[in-house]
BAMAR-244423 format. One record per residue (C-alpha): residue in three letters; x, y, z negated. Coordinates in steps of 0.1 Angstrom, whole numbers, padded with zeros to 4 digits, always signed. Example, Ala and Ser with C-alpha at 12.3 -4.5 7.8 and 13.67 -1.06 7.14 Angstrom:
<nodes>
ALA+0123-0045-0078/SER+0137-0011-0071/
</nodes>
This chain:
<nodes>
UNK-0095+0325-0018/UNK-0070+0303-0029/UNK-0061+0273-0006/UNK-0066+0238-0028/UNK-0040+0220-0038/UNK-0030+0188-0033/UNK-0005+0164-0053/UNK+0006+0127-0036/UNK+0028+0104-0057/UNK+0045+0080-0029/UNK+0036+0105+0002/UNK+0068+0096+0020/UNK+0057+0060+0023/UNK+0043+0038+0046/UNK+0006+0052+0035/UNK+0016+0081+0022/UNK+0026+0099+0055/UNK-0008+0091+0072/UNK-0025+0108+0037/UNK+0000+0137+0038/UNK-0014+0142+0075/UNK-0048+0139+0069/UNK-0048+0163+0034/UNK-0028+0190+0055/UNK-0055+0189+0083/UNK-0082+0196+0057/UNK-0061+0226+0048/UNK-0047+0213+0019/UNK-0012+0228+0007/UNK+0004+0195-0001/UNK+0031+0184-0028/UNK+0048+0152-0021/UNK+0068+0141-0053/UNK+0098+0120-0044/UNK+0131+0111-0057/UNK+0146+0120-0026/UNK+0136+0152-0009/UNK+0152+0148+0022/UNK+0128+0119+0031/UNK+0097+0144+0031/UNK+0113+0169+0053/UNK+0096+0151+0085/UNK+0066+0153+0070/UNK+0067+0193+0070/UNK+0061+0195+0108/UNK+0021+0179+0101/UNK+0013+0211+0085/UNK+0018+0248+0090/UNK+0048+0263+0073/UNK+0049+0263+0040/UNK+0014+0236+0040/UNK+0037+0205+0028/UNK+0059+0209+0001/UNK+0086+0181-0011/UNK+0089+0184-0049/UNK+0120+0166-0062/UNK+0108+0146-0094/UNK+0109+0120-0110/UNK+0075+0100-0120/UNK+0087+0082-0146/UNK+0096+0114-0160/UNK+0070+0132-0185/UNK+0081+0166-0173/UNK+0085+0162-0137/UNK+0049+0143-0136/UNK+0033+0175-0157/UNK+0047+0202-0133/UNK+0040+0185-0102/UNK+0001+0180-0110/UNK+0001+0214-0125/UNK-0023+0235-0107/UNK-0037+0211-0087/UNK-0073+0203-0073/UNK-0067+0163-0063/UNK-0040+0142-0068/UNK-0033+0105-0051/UNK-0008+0080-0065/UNK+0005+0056-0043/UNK+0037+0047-0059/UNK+0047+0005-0053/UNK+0068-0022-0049/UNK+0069-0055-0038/UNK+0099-0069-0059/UNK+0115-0056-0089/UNK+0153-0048-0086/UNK+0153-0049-0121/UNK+0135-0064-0149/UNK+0102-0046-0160/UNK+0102-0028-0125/UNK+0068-0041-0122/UNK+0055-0030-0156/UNK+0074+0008-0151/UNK+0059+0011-0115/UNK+0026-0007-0116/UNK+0014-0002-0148/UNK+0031+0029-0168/UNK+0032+0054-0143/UNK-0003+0055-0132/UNK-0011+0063-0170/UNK+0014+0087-0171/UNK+0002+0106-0138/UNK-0037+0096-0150/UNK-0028+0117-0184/UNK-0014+0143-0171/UNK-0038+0153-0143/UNK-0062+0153-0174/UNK-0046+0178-0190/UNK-0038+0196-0162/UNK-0082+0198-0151/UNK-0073+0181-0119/UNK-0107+0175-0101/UNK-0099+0143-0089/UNK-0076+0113-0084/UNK-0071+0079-0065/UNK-0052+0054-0075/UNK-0039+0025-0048/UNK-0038-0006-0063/UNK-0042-0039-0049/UNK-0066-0069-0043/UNK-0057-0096-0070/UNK-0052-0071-0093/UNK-0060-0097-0126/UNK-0044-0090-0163/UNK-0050-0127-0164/UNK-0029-0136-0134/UNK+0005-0160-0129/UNK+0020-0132-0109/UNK+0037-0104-0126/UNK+0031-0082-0097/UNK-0006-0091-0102/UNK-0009-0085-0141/UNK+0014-0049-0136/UNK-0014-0039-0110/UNK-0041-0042-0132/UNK-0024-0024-0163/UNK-0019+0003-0140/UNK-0057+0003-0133/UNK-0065+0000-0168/UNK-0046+0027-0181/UNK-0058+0051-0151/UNK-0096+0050-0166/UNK-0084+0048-0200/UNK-0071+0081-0193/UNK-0093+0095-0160/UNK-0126+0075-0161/UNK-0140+0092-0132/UNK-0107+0082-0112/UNK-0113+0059-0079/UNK-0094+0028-0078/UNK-0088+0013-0042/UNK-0076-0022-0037/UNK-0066-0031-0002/UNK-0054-0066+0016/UNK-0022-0064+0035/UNK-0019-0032+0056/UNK-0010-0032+0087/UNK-0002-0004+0116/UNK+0031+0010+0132/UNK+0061+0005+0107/UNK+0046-0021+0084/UNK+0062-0045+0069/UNK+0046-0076+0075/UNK+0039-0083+0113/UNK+0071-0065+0121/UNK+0091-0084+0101/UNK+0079-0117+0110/UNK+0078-0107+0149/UNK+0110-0096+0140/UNK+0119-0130+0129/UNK+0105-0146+0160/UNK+0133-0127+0186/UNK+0155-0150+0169/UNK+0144-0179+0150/UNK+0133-0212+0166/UNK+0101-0214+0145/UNK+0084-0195+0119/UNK+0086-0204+0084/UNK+0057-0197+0065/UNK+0048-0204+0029/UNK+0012-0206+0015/UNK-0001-0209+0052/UNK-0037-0213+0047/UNK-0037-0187+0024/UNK-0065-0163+0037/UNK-0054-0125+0039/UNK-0081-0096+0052/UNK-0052-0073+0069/UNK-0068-0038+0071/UNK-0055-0008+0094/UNK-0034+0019+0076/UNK-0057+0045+0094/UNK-0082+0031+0076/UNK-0068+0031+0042/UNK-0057+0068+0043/UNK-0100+0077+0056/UNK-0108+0058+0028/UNK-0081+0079-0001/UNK-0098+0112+0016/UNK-0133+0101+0012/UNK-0125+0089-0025/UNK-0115+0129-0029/UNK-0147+0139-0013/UNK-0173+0120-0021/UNK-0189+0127-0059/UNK-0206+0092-0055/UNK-0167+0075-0055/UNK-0156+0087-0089/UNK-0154+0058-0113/UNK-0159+0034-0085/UNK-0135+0002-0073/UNK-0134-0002-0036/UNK-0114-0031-0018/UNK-0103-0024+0013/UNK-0101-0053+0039/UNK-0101-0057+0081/UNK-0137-0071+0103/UNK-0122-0101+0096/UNK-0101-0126+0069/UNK-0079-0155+0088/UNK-0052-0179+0073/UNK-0015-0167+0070/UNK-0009-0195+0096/UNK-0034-0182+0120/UNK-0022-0143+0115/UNK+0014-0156+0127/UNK-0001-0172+0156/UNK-0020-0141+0166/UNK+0012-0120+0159/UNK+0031-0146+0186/UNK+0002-0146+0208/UNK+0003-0106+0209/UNK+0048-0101+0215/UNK+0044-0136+0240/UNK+0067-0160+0220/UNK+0063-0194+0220/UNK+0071-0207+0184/UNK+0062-0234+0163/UNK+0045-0223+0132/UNK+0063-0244+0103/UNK+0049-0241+0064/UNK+0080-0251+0041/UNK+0075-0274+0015/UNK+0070-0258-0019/UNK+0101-0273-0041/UNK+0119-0256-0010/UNK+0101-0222-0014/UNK+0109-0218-0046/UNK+0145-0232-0045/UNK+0154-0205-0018/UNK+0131-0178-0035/UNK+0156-0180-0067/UNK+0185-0181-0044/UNK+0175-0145-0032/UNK+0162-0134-0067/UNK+0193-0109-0067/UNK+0190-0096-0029/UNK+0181-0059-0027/UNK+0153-0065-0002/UNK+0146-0105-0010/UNK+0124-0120+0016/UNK+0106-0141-0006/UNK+0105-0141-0046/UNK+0089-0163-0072/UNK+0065-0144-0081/UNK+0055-0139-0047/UNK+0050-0176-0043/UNK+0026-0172-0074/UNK+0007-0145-0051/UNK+0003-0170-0022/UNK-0012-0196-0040/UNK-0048-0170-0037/UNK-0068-0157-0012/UNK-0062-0118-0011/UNK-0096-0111+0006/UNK-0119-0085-0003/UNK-0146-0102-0030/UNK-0182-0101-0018/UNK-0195-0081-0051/UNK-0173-0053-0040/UNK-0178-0018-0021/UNK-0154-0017+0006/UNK-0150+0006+0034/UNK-0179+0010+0050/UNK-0197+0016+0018/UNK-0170+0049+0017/UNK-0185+0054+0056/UNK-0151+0042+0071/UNK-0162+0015+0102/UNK-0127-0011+0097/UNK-0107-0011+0133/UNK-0098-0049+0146/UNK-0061-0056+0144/UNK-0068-0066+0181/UNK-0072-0032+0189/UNK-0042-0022+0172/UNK-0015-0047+0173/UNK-0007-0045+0206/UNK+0000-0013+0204/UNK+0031-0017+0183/UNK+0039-0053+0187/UNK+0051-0051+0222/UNK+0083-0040+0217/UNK+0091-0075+0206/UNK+0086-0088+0242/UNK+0110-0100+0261/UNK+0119-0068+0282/UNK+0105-0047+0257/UNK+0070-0048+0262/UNK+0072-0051+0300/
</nodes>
């Protein structure tokens, strides 16, 4: 019998690598479409030799998005960003390629596929980042309407990009800047993002469905950076900046590569990005969400003086 086949836009990323592990454990053989082969080539040691299988493409490409879902049983798109580089980045990444990948895993009889969007997904919204989202969900069903759509709060785990920055921040900084700090996030576990992507594949009860994913518990962007101090033992003043501040210094690193604050996420921080009651979430996919105190520690001590001593 032919083994399934599996194809995962964005495998190499922060998700992606926990998904690529669990699809290769159900005996999966894996494609992971990236730009850059080179970064998959970890990845091969999850699965037996020749399981995982880096496919240089290109998914804004027509022809690189029709041969790497060709022949395949599921297919996963995690593709994002959180700032453009360029202009329209948001529109391309968010909202085009999730048709084009949604089309062509029609065409190609693809059984099923999940797309990772994100809570505040909202064609009416302020935030660019929030309107590109939920194009990208739009034209997904326009083209596979028994695709699941996921939207999860911020995710955490080992090699995130939220509490290690900012506990990165603390080594040095005197305080913590903050913007938007009773904004209310629902952080979930990475772990528990990637159960969720393989029970969207498996269970027939998932197709056409919207989940969003959140933690046990919601708290205020203030009270998450106080946790996050609590947890590397760093006494630091929380400090919200004033918002004419925010958005002066968020156009003075519009150009940055890697910005640590943009406009439009200033837009984003003016909502709460927690899971809305009317919603299926995780346990209705049979996933029980882990506590970030269970977790945090775990990768947060480095940050100690001592290095976790």
């Amino acid at each position: 019998m032919a083994r399934r086949v599996a194809v995962v836009f964005g495998g190499t990323g922060f998700i992606g690598r926990h998904v690529v592990q669990r699809l290769a454990q159900r005996d999966y053989v894996v494609r992971v479409v990236t730009r850059a082969p080179e970064a998959a080539r970890p990845l091969m040691t999850q699965g037996l030799v020749g399981q995982i299988v880096p496919l240089a493409a290109g998914p804004l490409d027509d022809g690189h998005v029709a041969r790497a879902v060709a022949g395949a049983n599921v297919a996963v798109n995690l593709v994002g960003i959180l700032a453009e580089k360029r202009e329209g980045d948001f529109a391309r990444i968010h909202g085009a390629l999730p048709g084009r990948v949604a089309r062509h895993a029609t065409a190609a009889g693809v059984g099923h596929l999940v797309h990772l969007s994100a809570i505040g997904a909202d064609s009416a919204a302020e935030s660019l980042y929030a309107r590109s989202k939920a194009q990208g969900e739009a034209e997904v069903l326009a083209a596979f309407p028994t695709a699941t759509i996921l939207r999860p709060s911020i995710v955490f785990g080992p090699g995130d990009s939220f509490f290690n920055r900012f506990a990165g921040m603390a080594r040095f900084l005197p305080v913590l800047p903050v913007v938007g700090g009773e904004t209310r996030f629902q952080p979930v576990y990475v772990g528990d993002v990637a159960d969720a992507i393989m029970a969207a594949l498996e269970r027939p009860d998932a197709a056409a469905r919207v989940y969003e994913l959140g933690g046990p518990r919601a708290a205020s962007f203030r009270a998450l950076m106080e946790y996050m101090l609590g947890v590397i033992r760093r006494r630091r003043r929380v400090v919200e900046l004033p918002e004419g501040l925010a958005r002066f210094q968020a156009g003075l690193t519009g150009w940055m590569p890697n910005p640590p604050l943009t406009r439009d996420q200033l837009l984003l921080l003016k909502k709460d990005n927690v899971v809305a009651a009317d919603r299926p979430g995780l346990r209705d996919l049979g996933i029980e969400p882990k506590a970030m105190e269970t977790i945090l520690p775990g990768y947060l001590a480095r940050f100690r003086r001592g290095g976790g001593q």
